[in-house]
PyMOL commands that place a pseudoatom at each C-alpha (Angstrom):
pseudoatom trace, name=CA, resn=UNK, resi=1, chain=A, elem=C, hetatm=0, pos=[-11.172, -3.061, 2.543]
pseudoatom trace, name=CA, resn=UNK, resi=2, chain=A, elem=C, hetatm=0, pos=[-12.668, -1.535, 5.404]
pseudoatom trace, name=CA, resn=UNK, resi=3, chain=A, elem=C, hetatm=0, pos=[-12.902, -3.495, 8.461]
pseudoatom trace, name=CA, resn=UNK, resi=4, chain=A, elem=C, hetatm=0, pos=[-16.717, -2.801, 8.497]
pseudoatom trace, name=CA, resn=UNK, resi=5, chain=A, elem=C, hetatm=0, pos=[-16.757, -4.274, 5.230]
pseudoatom trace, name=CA, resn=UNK, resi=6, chain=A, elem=C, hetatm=0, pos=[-14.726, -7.596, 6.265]
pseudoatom trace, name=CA, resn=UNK, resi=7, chain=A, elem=C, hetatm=0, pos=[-17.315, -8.323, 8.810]
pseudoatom trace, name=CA, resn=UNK, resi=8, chain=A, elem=C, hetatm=0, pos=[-20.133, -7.897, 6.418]
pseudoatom trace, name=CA, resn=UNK, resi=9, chain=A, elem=C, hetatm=0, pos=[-18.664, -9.950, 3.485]
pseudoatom trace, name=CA, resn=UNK, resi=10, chain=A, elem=C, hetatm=0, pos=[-17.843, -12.892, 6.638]
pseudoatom trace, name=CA, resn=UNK, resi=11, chain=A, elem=C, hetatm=0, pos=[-21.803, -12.759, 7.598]
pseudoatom trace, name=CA, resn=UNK, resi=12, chain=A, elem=C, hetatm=0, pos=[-23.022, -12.532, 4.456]
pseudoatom trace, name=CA, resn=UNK, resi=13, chain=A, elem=C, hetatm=0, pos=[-21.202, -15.585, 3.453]
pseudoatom trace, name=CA, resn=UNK, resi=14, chain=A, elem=C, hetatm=0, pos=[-22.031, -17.675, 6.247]
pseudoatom trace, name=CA, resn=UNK, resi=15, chain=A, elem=C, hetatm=0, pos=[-25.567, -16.449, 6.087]
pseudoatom trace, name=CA, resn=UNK, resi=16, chain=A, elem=C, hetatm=0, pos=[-25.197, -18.750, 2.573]
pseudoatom trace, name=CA, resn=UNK, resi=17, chain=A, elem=C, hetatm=0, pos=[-23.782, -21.865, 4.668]
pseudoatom trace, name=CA, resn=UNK, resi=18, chain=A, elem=C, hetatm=0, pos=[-20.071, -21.071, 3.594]
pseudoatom trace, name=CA, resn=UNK, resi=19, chain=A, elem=C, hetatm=0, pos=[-17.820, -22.078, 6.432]
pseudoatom trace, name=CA, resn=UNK, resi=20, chain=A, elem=C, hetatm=0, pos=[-15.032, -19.184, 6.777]
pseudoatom trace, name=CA, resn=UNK, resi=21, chain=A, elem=C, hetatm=0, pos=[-13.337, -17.852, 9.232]
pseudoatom trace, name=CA, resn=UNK, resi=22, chain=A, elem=C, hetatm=0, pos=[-12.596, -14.013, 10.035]
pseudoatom trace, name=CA, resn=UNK, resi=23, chain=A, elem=C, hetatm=0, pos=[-9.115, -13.199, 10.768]
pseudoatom trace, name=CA, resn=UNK, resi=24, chain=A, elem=C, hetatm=0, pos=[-7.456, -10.423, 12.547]
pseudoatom trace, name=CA, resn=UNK, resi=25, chain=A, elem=C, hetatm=0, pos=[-10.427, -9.040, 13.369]
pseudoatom trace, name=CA, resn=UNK, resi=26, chain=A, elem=C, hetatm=0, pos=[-9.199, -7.267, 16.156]
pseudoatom trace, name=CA, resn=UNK, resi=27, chain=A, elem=C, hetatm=0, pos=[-5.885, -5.751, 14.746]
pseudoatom trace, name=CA, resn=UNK, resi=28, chain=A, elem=C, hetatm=0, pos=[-7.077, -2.756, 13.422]
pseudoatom trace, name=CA, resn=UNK, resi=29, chain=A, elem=C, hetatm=0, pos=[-5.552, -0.874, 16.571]
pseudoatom trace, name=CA, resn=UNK, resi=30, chain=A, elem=C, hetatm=0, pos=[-2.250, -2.363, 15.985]
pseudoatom trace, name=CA, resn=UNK, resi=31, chain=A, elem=C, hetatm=0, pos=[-1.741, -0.119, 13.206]
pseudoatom trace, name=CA, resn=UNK, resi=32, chain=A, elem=C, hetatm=0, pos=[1.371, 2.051, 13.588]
pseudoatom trace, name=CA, resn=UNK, resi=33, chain=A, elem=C, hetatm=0, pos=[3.070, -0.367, 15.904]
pseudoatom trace, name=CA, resn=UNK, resi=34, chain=A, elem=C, hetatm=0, pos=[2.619, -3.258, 13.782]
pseudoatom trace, name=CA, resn=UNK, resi=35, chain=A, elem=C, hetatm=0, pos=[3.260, -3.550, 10.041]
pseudoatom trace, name=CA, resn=UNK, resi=36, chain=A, elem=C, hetatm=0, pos=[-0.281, -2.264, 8.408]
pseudoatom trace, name=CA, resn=UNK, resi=37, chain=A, elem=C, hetatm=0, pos=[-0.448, -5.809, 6.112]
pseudoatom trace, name=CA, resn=UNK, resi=38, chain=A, elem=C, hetatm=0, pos=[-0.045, -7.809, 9.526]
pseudoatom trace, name=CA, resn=UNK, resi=39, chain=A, elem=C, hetatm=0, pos=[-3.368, -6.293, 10.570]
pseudoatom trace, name=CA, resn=UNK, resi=40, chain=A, elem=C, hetatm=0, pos=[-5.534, -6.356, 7.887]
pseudoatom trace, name=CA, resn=UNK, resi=41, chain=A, elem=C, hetatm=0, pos=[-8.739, -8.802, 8.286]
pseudoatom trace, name=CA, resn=UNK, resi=42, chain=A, elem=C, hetatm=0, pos=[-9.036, -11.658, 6.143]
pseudoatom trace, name=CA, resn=UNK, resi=43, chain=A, elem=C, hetatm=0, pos=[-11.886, -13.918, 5.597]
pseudoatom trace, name=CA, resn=UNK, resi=44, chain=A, elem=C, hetatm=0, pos=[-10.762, -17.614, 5.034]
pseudoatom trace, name=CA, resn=UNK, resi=45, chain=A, elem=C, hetatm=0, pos=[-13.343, -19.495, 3.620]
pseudoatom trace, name=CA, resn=UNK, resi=46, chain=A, elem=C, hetatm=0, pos=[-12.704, -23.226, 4.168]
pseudoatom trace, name=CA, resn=UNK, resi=47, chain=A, elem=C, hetatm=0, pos=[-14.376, -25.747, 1.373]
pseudoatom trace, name=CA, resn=UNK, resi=48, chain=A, elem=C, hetatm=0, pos=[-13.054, -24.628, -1.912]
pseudoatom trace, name=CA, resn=UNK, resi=49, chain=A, elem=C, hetatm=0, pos=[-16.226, -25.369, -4.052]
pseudoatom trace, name=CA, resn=UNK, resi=50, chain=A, elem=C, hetatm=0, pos=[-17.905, -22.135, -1.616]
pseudoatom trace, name=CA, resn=UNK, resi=51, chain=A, elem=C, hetatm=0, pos=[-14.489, -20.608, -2.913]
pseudoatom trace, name=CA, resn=UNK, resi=52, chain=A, elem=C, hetatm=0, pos=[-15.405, -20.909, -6.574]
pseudoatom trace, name=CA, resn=UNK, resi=53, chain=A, elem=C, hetatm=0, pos=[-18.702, -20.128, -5.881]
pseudoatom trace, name=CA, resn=UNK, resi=54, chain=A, elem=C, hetatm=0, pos=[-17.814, -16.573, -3.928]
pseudoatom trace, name=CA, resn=UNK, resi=55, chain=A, elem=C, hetatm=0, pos=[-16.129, -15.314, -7.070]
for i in range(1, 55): cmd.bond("trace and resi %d" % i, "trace and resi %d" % (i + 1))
show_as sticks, trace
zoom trace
């Protein structure tokens, strides 16, 4: 996923009062130096019900 895209996804979700979090959003220029699945974002979304409903 594009880190645009992570971003997006993370507004659009809390734009539908799902609490989540964005992760790593800054270690994008880590690549190279760090291992590339260490800096991918990741959007945690806390209440599982929002979970189920995401899908």
């Amino acid at each position: 996923m594009k880190h645009f895209m992570a971003g997006y996804i993370h507004g659009l979700l809390e734009s539908n009062n799902s609490l989540c979090h964005l992760r790593n959003p800054s270690l994008s220029s880590g690549i190279g130096k760090l291992p590339i699945n260490e800096c991918w974002q990741e959007i945690w979304v806390n209440d599982e019900q929002d979970a189920t409903n995401v899908k």
